[in-house]
C-alpha positions in Angstrom: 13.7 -22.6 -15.8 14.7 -22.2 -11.7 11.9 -19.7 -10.5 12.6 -17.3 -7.4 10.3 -15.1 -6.1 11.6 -12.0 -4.0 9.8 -9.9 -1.8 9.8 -7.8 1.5 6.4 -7.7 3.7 5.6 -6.2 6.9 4.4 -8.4 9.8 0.9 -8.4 8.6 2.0 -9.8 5.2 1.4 -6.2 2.8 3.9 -5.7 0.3 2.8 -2.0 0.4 -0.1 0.7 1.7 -3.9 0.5 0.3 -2.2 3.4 -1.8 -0.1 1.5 -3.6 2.6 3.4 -2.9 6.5 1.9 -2.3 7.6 1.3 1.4 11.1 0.7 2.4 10.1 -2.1 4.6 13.8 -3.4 4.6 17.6 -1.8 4.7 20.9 -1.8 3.4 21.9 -5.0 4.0 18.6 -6.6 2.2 18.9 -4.3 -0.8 22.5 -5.9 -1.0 21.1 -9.1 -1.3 18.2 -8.3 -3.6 20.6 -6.9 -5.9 23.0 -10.2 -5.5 19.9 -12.1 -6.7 19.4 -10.1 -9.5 22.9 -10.5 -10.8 22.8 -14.6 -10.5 19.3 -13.9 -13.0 19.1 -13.9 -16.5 15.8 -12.3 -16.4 14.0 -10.2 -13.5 10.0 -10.4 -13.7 7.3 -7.9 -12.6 3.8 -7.2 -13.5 2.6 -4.6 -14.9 0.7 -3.5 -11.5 4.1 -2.6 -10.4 5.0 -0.5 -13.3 1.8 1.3 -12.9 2.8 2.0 -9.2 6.7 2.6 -9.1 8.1 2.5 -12.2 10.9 0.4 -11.6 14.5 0.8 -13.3 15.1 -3.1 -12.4 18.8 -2.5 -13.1 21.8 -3.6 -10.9 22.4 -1.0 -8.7 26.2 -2.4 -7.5 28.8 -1.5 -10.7 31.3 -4.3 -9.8 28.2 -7.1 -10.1 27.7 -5.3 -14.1 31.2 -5.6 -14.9 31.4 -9.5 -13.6 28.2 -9.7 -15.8 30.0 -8.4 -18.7 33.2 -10.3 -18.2 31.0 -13.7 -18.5 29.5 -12.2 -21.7 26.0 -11.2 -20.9 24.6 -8.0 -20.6 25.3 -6.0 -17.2 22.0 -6.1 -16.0 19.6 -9.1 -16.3 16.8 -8.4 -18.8 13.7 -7.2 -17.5 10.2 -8.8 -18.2 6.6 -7.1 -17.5 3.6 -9.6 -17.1 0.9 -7.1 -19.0 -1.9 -9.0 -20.1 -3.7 -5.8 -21.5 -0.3 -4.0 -23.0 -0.4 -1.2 -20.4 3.0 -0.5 -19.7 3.6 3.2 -20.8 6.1 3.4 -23.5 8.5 5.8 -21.4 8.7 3.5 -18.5 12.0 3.3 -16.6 11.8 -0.4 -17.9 12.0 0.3 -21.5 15.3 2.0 -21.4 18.4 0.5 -23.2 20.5 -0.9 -20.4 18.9 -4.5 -21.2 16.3 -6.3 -23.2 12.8 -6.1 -21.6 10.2 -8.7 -22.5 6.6 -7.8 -21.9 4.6 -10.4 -21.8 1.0 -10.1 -23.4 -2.3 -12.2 -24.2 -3.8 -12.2 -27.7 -6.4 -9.5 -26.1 -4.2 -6.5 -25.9 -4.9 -4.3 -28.6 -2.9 -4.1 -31.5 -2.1 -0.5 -31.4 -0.2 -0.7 -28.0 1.5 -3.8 -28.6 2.9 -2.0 -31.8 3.7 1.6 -29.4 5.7 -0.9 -26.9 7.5 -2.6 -29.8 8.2 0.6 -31.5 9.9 1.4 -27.9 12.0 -1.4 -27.8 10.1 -4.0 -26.1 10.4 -7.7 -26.8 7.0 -8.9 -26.9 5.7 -12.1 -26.4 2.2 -13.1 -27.0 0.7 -16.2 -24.5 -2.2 -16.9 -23.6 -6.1 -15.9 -25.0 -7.4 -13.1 -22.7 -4.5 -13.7 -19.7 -1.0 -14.3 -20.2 -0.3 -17.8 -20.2 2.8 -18.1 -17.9 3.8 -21.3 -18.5 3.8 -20.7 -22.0 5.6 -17.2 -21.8 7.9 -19.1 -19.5 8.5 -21.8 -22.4 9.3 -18.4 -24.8 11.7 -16.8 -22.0 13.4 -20.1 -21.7 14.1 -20.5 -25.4 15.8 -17.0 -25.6 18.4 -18.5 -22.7 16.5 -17.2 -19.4 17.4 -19.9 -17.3 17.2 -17.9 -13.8 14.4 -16.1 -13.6 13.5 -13.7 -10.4 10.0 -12.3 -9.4 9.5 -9.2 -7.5 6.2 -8.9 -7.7 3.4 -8.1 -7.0 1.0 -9.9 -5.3 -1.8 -10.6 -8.5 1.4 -11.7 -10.1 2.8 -13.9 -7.0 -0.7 -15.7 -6.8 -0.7 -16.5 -10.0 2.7 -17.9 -10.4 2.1 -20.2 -7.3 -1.2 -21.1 -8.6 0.2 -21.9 -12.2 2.8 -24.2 -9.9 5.6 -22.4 -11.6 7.6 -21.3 -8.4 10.6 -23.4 -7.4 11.8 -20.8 -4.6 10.6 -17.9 -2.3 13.1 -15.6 -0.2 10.8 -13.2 1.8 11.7 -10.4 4.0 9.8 -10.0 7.1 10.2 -5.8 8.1 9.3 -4.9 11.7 6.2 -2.8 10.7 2.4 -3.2 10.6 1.1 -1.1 7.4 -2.9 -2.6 7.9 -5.3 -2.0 5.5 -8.3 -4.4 3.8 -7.0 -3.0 0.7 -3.5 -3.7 0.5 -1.9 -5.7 -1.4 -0.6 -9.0 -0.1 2.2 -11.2 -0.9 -0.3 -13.2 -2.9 -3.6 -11.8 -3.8 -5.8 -13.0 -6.8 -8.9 -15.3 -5.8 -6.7 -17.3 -2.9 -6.7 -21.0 -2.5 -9.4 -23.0 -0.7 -8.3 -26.4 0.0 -5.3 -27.3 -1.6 -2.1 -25.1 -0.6 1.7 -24.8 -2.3 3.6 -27.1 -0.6 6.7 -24.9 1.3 9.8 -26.2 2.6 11.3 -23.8 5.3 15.0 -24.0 4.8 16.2 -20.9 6.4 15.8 -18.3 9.2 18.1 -15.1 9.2 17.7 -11.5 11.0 18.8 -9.1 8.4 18.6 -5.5 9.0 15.4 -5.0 12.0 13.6 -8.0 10.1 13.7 -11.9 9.6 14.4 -13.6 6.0 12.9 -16.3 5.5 13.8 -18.9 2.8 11.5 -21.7 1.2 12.2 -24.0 -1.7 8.3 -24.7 -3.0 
């Protein structure tokens, strides 16, 4: 499975304020090519951080992309997947509507009750990992339901952890021309951080886009 993780920071490296709340840290023309990623996915992974905070649709937002989809015989949208160790996604998130399957990953510690409520909803659910989910295992499930492609967008617990699990194979990041500060706000990759041994990043790309910089890495 190819791995790209997505995201837009500001120039101090926050994907958002110590609120938690969304920031259009980017424009038109990087929205265009967030959603051209999404179409080239087969799957498009969040945690469940990011459900909590925006409840995100995750759908293709450009209708001639969904009809191309369809023409090639998969579903319009790419199939959304929540990284929920616990099971908290609420069961009338945007993410469990019926424009695509959406997987939500979970460890054998969620409780039974809301694993059932999210199935009942129309989840997917996939169980990896003791008391976190194991992402190279739930990767390992994904892959053997034909998600190839996958795309992150975040957040940064999730981003660390990817990166830590040495799952990520490509990173695309938006620079915006802002400072949002903040001790508290979340980074591109938060978790415990690394000490002494870092991922290894190619820089294969510079491009101004909108009042920013993108900057592409294969990892």
């Amino acid at each position: 499975m190819h791995v790209h993780v997505n995201a837009a920071v500001s120039v101090d490296g926050k994907l958002s304020t110590r609120r938690r709340e969304q920031v259009e840290i980017s424009g038109p023309a990087d929205f265009d090519r967030v959603d051209r990623i999404r179409a080239a996915a087969d799957a498009v992974l969040v945690g469940v951080g990011t459900v909590l905070a925006d409840d995100p649709h995750l759908t293709l937002d450009e209708g001639d992309r969904r009809v191309q989809r369809l023409r090639s015989g998969r579903e319009g949208t790419p199939a959304r997947v929540v990284a929920d160790s616990r099971a908290r996604t609420p069961t009338d998130a945007r993410i469990l509507d019926d424009e695509a399957t959406t997987y939500v990953l979970v460890s054998e510690a969620a409780p039974e009750d809301d694993v059932a409520a999210l199935e009942s909803a129309g989840a997917a659910v996939v169980i990896a990992g003791a008391e976190r989910v194991d992402l190279a295992e739930a990767f390992d499930a994904l892959e053997s339901e034909g998600v190839e492609r996958l795309m992150v967008e975040g957040g940064g617990e999730l981003i660390f952890s990817l990166f830590a699990a040495d799952l990520v194979d490509e990173l695309t990041l938006y620079v915006g021309s802002m400072v949002i500060g903040g001790r508290e706000a979340p980074t591109l990759a938060d978790g415990d951080g690394f000490v002494d041994e870092f991922p290894d990043l190619d820089l294969v790309d510079v491009e101004r886009v909108d009042d920013g910089v993108l900057l592409s890495y294969e990892v």
